[in-house]
Steps between C-alpha positions, in 0.01 A plus 500: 500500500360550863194730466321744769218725499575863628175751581670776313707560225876532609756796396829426451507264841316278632457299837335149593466481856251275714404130363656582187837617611523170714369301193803648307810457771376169649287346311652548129839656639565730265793629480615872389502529176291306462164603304121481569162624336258764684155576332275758588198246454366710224706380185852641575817334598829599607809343514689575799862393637562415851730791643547387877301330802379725786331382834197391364498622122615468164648789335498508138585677166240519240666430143228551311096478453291315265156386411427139650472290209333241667139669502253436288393778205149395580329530842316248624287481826326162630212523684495222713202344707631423855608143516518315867846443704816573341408473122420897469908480612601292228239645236646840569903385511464337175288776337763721612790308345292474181485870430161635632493845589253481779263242713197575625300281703102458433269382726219311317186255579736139553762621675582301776752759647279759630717784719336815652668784405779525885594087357529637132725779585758240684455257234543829207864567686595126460374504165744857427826318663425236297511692196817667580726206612345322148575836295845512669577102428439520166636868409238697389494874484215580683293382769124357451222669697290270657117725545234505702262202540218560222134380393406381182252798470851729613724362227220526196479866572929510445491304146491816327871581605646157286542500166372149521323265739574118533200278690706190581189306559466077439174521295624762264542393161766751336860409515760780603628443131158656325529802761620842302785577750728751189542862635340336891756703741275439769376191645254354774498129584218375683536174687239341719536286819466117608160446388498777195291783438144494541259505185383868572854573594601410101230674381579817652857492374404404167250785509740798611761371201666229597611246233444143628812265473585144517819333658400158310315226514594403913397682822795644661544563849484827630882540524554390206238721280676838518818373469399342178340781391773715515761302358249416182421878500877678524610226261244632257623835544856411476612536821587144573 
């Protein structure tokens, strides 16, 4: 069922109007009667009937609101170092599709994509339409926050808000299997960049609480990493 994201939570009507009235009368041409799915990006969803086609909007008829049961119970957030050209796109699309509950991009020693903060804030709006055409694609129920560009030193002082801490790191020795992850409703993934983290990088992680983890026995490329990583982990947690 066609789904769209609304800014506030409708009453007993509803209208589309803009892109996403013209994605429903040309695009899908819907027809009235016809149903479709808004969500208030925060975990609701409500069915809705088309009731007629105005000059530029959609009027509907909410039948009824739900929880989205496409979200995951736990909440997981990847902290990703910057990768160059259009990977950061594809890490955060798939990430999104996967279930995480926010990206946030980190900024450490080997990045090779090195913004100033005007740059970051064109390439952080990117990044947020990203998330919500991948959130809308693949019907979730809310839409992933992608946050501010952090340091290493920034994101040790936030570990104390997770329940647990997972150091995706290639010299790590732990598998994700021998992590305690029962009763974990919050999550951080931490996933470096082309050339991985530094040594005092690690260090520092593993010092503020991070648990080191291993992906296997091969180096994966940076795209590939937190994708991994989050499959492996939401499959543990029985949300795959």
């Amino acid at each position: 069922m066609p789904r769209f994201f609304i800014d506030t939570p409708p009453g007993e009507y509803a209208e589309l109007t803009g892109e996403d009235a013209r994605h429903v009368s040309l695009a899908l041409r819907m027809r009235i009667g016809e149903e479709l799915v808004l969500c208030n990006g925060q975990g609701t969803d409500f069915r809705c009937r088309i009731e007629a086609f105005e000059e530029g909007c959609v009027r509907l008829r909410v039948l009824e609101s739900v929880p989205s049961c496409t979200e995951p119970q736990v909440r997981v957030t990847l902290f990703q170092a910057l990768a160059k050209g259009d990977k950061m796109d594809t890490i955060i699309q798939k990430a999104v599709e996967l279930g995480v509950y926010e990206v946030v991009p980190i900024l450490t020693a080997r990045c090779v994509s090195r913004p100033d903060e005007r740059t970051f804030a064109k390439k952080r709006a990117r990044y947020a339409r990203i998330a919500y055409e991948a959130a809308k694609q693949c019907g979730r129920g809310r839409i992933p926050a992608v946050g501010e560009l952090l340091t290493p030193p920034q994101l040790c002082e936030g570990f104390s808000g997770f329940d647990q801490v997972l150091f995706f790191y290639e010299r790590a020795e732990l598998s994700l299997r021998s992590i305690p992850l029962e009763g974990a409703h919050t999550i951080a993934v931490i996933v470096g960049p082309e050339g991985g983290f530094e040594e005092e990088e690690a260090a520092g992680f593993i010092e503020a609480g991070a648990a080191p983890v291993s992906l296997g026995p091969r180096i994966l490329r940076c795209e590939t990493a937190p994708v991994a990583a989050l499959a492996a982990l939401l499959y543990a947690m029985g949300e795959m």
